[in-house]
C-alpha positions in Angstrom: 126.0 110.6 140.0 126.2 114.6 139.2 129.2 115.7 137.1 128.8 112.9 134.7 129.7 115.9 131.6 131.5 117.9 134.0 133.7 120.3 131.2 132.3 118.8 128.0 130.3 121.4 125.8 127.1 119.8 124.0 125.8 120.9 121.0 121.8 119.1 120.7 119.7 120.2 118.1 116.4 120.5 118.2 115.9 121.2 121.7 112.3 122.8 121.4 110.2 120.3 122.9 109.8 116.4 123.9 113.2 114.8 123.9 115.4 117.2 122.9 114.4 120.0 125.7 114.5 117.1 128.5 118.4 116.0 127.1 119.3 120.3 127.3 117.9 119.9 130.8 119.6 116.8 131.9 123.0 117.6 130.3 122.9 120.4 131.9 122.3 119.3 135.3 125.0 116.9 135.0 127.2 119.6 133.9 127.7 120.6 130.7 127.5 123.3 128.8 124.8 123.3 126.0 124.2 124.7 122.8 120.7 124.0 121.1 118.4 125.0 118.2 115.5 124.8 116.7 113.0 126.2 114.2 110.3 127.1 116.6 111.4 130.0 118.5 108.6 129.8 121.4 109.8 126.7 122.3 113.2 127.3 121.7 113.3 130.1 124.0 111.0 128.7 126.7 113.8 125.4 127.1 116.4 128.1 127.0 114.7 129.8 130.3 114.3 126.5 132.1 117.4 125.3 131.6 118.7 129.0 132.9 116.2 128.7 135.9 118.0 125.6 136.7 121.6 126.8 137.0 122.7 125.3 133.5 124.2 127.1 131.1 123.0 127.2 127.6 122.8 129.0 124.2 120.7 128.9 122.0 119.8 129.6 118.5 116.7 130.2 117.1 114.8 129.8 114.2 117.4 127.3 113.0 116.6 125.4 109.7 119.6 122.8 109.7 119.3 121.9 106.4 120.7 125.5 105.5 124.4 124.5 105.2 124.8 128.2 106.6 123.2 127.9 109.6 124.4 124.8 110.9 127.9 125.9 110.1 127.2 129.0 112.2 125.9 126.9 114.6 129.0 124.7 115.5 130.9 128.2 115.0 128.6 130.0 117.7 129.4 126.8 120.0 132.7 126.5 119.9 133.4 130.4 119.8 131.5 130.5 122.8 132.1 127.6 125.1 135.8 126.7 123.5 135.1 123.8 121.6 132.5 120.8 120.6 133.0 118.0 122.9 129.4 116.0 122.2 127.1 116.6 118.6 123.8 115.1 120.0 121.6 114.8 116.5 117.5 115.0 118.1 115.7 117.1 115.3 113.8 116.0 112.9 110.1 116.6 110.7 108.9 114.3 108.4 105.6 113.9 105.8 103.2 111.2 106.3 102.2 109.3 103.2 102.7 105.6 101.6 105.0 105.1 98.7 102.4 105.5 96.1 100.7 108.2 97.8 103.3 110.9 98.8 104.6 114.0 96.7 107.9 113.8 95.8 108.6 117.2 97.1 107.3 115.3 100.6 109.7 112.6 100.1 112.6 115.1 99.9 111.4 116.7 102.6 111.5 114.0 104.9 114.6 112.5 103.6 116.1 116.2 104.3 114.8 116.8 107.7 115.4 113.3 109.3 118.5 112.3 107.6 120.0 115.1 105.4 120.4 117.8 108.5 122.2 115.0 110.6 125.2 114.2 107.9 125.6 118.3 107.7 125.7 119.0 111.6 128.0 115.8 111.9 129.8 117.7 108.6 130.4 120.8 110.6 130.9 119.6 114.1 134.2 117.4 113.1 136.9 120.2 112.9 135.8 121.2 116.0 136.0 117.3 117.7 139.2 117.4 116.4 140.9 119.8 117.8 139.2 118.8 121.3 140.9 115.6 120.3 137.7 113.6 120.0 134.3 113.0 121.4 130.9 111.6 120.9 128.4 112.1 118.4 125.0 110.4 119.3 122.4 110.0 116.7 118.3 109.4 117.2 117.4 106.5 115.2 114.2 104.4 115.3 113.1 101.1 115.4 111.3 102.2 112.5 114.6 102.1 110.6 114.9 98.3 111.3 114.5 96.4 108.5 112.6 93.4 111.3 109.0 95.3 112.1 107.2 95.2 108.9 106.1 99.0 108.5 107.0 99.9 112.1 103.1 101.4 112.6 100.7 99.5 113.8 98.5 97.3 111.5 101.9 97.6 109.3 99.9 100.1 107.3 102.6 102.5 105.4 102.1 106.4 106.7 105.1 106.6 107.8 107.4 105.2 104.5 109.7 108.3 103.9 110.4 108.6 108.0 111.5 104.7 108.0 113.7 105.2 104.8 115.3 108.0 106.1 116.1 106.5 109.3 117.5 103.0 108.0 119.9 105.6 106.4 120.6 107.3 109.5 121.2 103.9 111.4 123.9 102.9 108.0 125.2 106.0 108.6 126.0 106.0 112.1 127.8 103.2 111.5 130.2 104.6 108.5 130.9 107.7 110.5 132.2 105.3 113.1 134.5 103.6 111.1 135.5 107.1 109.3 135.9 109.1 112.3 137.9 106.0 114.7 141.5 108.0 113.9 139.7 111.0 115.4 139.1 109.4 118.5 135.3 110.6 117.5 133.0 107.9 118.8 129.9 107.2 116.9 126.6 105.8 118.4 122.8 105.5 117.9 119.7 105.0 120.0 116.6 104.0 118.2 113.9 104.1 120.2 110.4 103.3 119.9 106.9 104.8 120.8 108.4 107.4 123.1 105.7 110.4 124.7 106.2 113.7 122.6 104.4 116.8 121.9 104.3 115.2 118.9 103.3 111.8 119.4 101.1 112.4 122.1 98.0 113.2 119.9 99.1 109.2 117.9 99.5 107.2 120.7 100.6 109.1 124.0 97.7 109.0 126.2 95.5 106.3 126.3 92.7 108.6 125.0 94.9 108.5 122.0 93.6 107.0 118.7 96.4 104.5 118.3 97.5 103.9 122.3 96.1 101.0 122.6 97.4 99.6 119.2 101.0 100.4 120.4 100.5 99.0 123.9 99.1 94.9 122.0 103.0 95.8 120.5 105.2 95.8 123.6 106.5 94.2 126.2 106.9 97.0 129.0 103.5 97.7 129.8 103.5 101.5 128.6 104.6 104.2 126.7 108.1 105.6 126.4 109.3 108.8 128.2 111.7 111.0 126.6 114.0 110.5 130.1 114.1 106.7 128.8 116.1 107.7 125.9 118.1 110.2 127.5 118.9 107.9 130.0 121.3 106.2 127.6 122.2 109.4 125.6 124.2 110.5 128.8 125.8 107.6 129.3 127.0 107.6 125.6 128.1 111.2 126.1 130.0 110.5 129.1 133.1 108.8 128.9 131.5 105.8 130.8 131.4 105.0 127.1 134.5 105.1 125.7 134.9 101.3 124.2 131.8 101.7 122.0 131.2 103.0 119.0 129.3 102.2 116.0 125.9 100.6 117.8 122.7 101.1 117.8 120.9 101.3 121.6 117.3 100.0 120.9 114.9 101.3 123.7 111.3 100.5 122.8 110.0 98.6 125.2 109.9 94.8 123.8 108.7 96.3 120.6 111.1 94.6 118.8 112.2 91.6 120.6 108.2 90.7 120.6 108.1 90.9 116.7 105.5 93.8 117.4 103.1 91.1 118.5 103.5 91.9 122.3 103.4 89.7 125.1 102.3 85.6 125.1 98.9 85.6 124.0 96.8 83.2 127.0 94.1 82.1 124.3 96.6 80.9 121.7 98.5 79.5 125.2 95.1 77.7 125.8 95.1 76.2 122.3 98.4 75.1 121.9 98.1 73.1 125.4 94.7 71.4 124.4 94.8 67.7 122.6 95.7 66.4 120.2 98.7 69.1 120.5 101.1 66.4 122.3 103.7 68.6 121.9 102.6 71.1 124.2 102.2 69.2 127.3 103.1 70.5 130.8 106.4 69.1 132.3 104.0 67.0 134.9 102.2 64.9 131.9 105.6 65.2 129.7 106.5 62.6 132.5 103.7 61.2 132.0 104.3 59.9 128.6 107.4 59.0 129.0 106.5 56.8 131.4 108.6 57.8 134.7 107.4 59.7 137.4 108.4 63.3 137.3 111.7 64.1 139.3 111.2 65.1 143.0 112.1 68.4 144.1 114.0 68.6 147.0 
């Protein structure tokens, strides 16, 4: 259904590549008028032209370092200066440092803590007089499963390279969930979407291709039988932008693929199947031999 944002202005940050470039395209197409960022100004500039080849209409601004109080109060400024307001504050970017907890610098830890959680409270900071006076909106923020606190390390092997990317992210996930409660009088509705091994420029050389080093370790993890697309989270970032949404506010959207729900074990293994049905497992008979015991003949289907 086109015209889903029809009149809403969108501010997304981190539009450069991977999941924030394909939400500028799709909020676009659907209607709204976008504002992005980024610190890359290649990138930046190249989404810029395809979502102007398009027929959407964007601004952006580029380099962008959101942790500059400055610049990301210029940045809500420029959009609602422009466009007439903030109706959606759709928090994508993010860089982290890869190191375990004994292993990483503390100037690494900050950094990651900064760029994944720090640059999400200020945007959020300096997009809310601007949903106020539109009388509210939506503010969607990228999670992770890796912010859970029910996957072990979230990597695969639970090995701990990530451990400054999954603190910051539990945080993000907590606070999604104040700023729901805070910003309720505001009409401002809160949500987050964590998803799991999703296809980026930057994930791509981990585990997005199965000539990737850790494809096939992410693939024993899920359910769905492959990797995440950045239109899979997208998919539900436009429906919590729309006001399709407007009774929730304050959850979390897990799209991962069965990561989760399999306990990052995957799918039913057939050898332990095998074992568990052999004797002396009595316990694990088939519903034909169940009968069996019991001593009745099974029921007969009609």
């Amino acid at each position: 259904m086109a015209g889903r944002l029809e009149g809403k202005v969108a501010v997304i940050t981190g539009t450069g590549d991977g999941q924030g470039r394909t939400a500028a395209l799709r909020f676009a197409a659907e209607g709204a008028r976008i504002v992005g960022c980024d610190i890359n100004e290649e990138t930046a500039a190249e989404t810029l032209r395809l979502v102007g080849d398009a027929g959407g209409a964007m601004e952006c601004l580029f380099p962008l370092d959101l942790a500059d109080e400055k610049q990301t109060h210029e940045l809500m400024e420029h959009a609602a200066a422009t466009f007439g307001g903030i109706d959606v504050l759709y928090n994508n970017a993010m860089r982290f440092h890869l190191g375990s907890a004994e292993q990483l610098p503390l100037d690494s830890w900050n950094f990651s803590l900064e760029q994944v959680l720090t640059i999400h409270w200020l945007a959020t900071k300096h997009a809310i007089p601007h949903l106020r006076k539109r009388g509210g909106g939506s503010i969607i923020n990228i999670g992770s499963v890796a912010g859970l606190n029910t996957l072990g390390s979230s990597f695969p092997g639970n090995i701990g390279p990530v451990f400054a990317y999954c603190v910051a992210k539990a945080g993000l996930l907590r606070m999604t969930s104040l700023l729901a409660v805070d910003l309720a009088p505001l009409k401002v509705r809160v949500n987050a979407i964590s998803p799991g091994p999703i296809n980026t420029p930057m994930a791509a050389p981990v585990y997005g291709t199965p000539e990737s080093d850790f494809y096939a370790p992410y693939m024993k993890q899920l359910l769905v039988d492959r990797i995440g697309e950045p239109d899979d989270i997208v998919n539900a970032a436009l429906y919590l932008a729309s006001d399709e949404s407007a009774f929730m506010t304050g959850s979390n959207i897990i799209i991962d693929g069965g990561l989760v729900a399999s306990g990052g074990v995957g799918p039913p293994s057939d050898d332990i199947q095998q074992i568990m049905e052999r004797d002396p497992w009595p316990g694990f008979l088939n519903v034909d031999r169940r009968w069996e015991t019991l001593g009745e003949p099974p029921p007969s289907t009609p």
